[in-house]
C-alpha positions as a Markdown table, in Angstrom:
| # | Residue | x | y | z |
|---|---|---|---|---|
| 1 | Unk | 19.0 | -2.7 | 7.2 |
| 2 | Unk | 17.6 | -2.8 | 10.7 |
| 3 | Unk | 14.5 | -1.2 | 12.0 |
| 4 | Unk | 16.0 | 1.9 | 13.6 |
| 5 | Unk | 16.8 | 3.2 | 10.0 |
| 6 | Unk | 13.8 | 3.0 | 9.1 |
| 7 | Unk | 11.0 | 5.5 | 8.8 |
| 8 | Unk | 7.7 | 5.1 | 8.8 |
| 9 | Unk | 5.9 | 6.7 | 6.0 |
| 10 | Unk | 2.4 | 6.0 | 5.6 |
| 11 | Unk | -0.1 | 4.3 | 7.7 |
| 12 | Unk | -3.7 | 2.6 | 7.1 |
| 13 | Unk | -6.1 | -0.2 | 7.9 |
| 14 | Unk | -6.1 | -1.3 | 4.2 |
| 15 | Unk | -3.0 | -3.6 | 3.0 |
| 16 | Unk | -4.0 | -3.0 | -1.0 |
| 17 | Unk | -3.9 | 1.3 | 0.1 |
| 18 | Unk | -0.2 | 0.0 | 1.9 |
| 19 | Unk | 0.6 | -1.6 | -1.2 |
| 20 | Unk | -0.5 | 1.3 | -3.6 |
| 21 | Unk | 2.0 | 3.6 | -2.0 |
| 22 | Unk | 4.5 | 1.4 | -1.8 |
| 23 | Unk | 4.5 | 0.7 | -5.9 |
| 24 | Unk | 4.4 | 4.5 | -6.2 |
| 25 | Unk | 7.2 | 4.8 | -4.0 |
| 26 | Unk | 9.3 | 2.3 | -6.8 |
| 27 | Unk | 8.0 | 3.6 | -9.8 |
| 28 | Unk | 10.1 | 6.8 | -8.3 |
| 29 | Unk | 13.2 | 4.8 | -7.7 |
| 30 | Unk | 12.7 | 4.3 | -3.7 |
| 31 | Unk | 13.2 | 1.2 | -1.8 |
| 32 | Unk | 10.1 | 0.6 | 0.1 |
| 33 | Unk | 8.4 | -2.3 | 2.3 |
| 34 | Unk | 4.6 | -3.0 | 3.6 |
| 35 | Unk | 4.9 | -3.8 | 7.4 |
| 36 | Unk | 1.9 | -5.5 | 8.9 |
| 37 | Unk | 0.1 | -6.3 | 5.5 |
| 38 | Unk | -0.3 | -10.5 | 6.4 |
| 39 | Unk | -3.6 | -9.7 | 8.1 |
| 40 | Unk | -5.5 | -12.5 | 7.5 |
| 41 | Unk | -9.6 | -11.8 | 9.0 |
| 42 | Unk | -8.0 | -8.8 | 10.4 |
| 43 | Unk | -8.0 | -6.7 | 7.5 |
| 44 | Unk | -9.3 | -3.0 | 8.2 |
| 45 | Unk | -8.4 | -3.0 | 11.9 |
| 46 | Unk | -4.5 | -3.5 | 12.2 |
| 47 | Unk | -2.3 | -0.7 | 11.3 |
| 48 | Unk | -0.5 | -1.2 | 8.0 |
| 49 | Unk | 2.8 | 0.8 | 7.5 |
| 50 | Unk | 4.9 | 1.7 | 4.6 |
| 51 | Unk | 8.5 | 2.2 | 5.4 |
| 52 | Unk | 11.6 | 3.1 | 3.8 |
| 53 | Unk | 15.4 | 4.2 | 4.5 |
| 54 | Unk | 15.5 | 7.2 | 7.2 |
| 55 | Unk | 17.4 | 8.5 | 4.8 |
| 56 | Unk | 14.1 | 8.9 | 1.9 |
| 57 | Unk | 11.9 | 9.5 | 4.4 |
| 58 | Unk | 11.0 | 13.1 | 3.6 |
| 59 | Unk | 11.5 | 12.6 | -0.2 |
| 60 | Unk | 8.8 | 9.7 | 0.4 |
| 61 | Unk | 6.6 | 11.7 | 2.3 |
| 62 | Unk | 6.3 | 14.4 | -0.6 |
| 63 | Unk | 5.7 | 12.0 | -2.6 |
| 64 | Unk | 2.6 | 10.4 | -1.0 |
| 65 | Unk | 1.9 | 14.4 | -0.6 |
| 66 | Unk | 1.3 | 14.4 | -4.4 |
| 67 | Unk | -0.7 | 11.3 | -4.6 |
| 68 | Unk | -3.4 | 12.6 | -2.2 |
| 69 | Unk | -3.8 | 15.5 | -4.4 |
| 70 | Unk | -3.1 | 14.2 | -7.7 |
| 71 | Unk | -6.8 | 14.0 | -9.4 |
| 72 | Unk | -7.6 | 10.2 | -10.3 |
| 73 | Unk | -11.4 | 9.0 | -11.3 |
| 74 | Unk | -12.7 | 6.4 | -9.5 |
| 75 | Unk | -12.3 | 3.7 | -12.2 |
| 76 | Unk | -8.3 | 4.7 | -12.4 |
| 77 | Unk | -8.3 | 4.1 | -8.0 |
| 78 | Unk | -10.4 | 0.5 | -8.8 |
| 79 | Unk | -7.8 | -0.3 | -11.4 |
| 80 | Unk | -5.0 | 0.2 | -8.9 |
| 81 | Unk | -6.3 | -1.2 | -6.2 |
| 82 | Unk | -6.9 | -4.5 | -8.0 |
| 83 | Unk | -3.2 | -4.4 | -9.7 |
| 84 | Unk | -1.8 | -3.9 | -6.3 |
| 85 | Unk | -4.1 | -6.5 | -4.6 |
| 86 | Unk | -3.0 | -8.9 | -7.3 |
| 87 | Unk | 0.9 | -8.2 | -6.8 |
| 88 | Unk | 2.9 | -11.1 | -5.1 |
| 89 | Unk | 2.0 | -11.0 | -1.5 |
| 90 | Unk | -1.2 | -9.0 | -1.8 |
| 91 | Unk | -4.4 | -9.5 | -0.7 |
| 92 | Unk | -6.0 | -11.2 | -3.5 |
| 93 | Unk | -8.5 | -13.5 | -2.7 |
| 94 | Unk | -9.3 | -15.0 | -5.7 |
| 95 | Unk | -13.1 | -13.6 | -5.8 |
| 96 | Unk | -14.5 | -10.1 | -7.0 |
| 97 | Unk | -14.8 | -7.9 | -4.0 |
| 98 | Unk | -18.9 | -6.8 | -4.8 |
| 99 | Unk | -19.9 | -10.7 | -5.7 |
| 100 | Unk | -21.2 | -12.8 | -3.1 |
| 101 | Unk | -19.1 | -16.0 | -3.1 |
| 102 | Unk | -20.5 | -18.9 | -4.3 |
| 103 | Unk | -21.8 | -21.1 | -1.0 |
């Protein structure tokens, strides 16, 4: 697929948020990708994009719609942020994010 048929869906600082979407996105039976989400020490300051075929774009969009208002405790949003940061690729750094590491 090349780039001009793609559509940009969703856009954030945070690669795990990026990755989130994009496993919602799958779980609905749409091709999706994380653009940007290699960040290194820049995480939180580059743009991070979810894109996927022109073609899903507004079925992709409505369902990020229902995300942001679909009710979920904070424990249920740690749990998924972990799961996603843990996926192949994401930004799992080995440590718990609210421990100092061990110097």
């Amino acid at each position: 697929m090349n780039r001009d048929e793609l559509a940009t869906v969703y856009t954030t600082t945070h690669p795990a948020d990026a990755e989130m979407v994009r496993m919602a996105l799958a779980e609905e039976g749409l091709a999706a990708f994380v653009e940007g989400g290699k960040q290194a020490g820049l995480t939180g300051i580059l743009d991070v994009r979810v894109c996927v075929a022109q073609e899903n774009a507004e079925q992709a969009r409505r369902l990020i719609d229902d995300l942001d208002r679909s009710p979920l405790s904070a424990e249920a949003w740690d749990e998924a942020l972990e799961a996603a940061a843990a996926e192949p690729g994401g930004e799992d750094s080995g440590e718990p994010a609210d421990e100092e590491p061990d110097r």
